[in-house]
N, C-alpha and C positions, 0 to 999 in steps of 0.2 A: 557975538557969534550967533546968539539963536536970531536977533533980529534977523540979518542976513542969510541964516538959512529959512526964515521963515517966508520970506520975500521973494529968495529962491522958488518954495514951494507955491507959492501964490503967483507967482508970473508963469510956472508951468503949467497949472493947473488953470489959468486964465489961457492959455494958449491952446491949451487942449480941447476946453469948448470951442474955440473957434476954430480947428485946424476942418473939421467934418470931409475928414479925406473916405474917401470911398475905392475899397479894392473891387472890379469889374472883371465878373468872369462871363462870357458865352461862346457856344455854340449852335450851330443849325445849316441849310441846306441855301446855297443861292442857286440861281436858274448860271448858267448851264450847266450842271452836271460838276456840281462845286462842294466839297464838305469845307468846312469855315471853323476858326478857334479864335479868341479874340480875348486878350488879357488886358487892361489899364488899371488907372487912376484916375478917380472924378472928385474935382473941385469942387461943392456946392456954394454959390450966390444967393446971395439975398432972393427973395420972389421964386422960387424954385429952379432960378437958371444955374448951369454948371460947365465946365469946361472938363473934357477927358484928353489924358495923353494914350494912345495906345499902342497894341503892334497887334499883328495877327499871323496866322497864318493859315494856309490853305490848300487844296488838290483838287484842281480842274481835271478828274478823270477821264481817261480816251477808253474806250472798247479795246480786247484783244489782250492775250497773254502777257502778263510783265509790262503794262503799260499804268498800272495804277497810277504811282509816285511819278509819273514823268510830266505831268503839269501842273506840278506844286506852283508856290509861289508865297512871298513874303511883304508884308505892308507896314506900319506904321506912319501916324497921322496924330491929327490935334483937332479934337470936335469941339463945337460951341453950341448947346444944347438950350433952346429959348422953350422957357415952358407956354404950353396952349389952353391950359384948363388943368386943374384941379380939382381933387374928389376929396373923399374921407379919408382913405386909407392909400390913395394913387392917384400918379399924376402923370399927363401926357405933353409927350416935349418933342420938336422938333431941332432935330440935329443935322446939322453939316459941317465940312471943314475939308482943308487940304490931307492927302496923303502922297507918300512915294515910297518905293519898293522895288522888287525885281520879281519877274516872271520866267522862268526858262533860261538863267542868266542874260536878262534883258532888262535893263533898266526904264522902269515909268513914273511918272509922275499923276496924282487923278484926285479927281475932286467925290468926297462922300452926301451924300445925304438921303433921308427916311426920319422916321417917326419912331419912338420910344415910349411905350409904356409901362409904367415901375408902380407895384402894388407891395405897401411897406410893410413889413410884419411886428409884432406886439417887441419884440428882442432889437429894432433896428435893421434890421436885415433885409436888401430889397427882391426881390423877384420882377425882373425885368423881361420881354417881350420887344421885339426888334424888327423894325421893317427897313432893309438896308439896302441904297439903290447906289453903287460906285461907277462911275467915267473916267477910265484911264486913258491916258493919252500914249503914244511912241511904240506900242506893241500891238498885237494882235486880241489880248483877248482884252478887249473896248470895256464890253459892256460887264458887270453883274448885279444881279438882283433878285433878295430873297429874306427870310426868315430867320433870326436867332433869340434862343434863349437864354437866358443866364442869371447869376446873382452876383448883390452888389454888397460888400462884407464893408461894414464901419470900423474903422480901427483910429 
């Protein structure tokens, strides 16, 4: 019995080095007139490459009384993050990948990509930096593109 619990403990504790799942919080501002929230999970690869699943969500603000919430909109997507250089403490990676969602109850389909910067703290913890450029396809609002910031919690 203790073999087998001990074997138990040693295959969890081999698994747990290797799982390096990463919980992915940000916010920030995209161009038009867009507030952004953006929660996942990031895979990390061998070389500093990773893969995120994510969802977001957002509010394409209109001018005018009681118009705030009326151009929300919701996303989730799958990014594949290719690192471009590395530093001491941070590394910069190019991401892209598919998403779909609805805007204004309208269904799109769009493609992400931007640049990521993650400066790693002594605890594990990342502070990340975000330049995010989306193409949706089927609705009106095509284009966005802008800024977020966030942290990336190890667990």
């Amino acid at each position: 019995m203790k073999k087998i619990l001990f074997s138990l403990l040693c295959a969890i504790v081999s698994i747990g080095a290797f799982a390096q799942g990463k919980l992915t919080v940000n916010a920030g501002f995209l161009f038009p007139s867009t507030l952004n929230a953006t929660a996942g999970y990031e895979h990390s690869f061998t070389y500093g490459n990773a893969v995120e699943v994510f969802g977001e969500i957002g509010d394409h603000w209109k001018s005018g009384e009681g118009q705030f919430w009326k151009g929300y909109y919701w996303d989730g997507g799958i990014l594949y993050k290719h690192r471009l250089a590395r530093y001491k403490n941070g590394m910069l990676r190019f991401r892209f990948g598919p998403e779909f969602g609805a805007v204004e109850r309208k269904f799109f389909v769009g493609l992400e990509a931007g640049f990521e910067y993650n400066y790693v703290f002594q605890n594990g913890w990342e502070f990340s930096l975000i330049q995010k450029n989306n193409v949706n396809f089927v609705h009106g609002d095509t284009f966005r593109n802008g800024l977020l910031i966030g942290l990336k919690i190890p667990f």
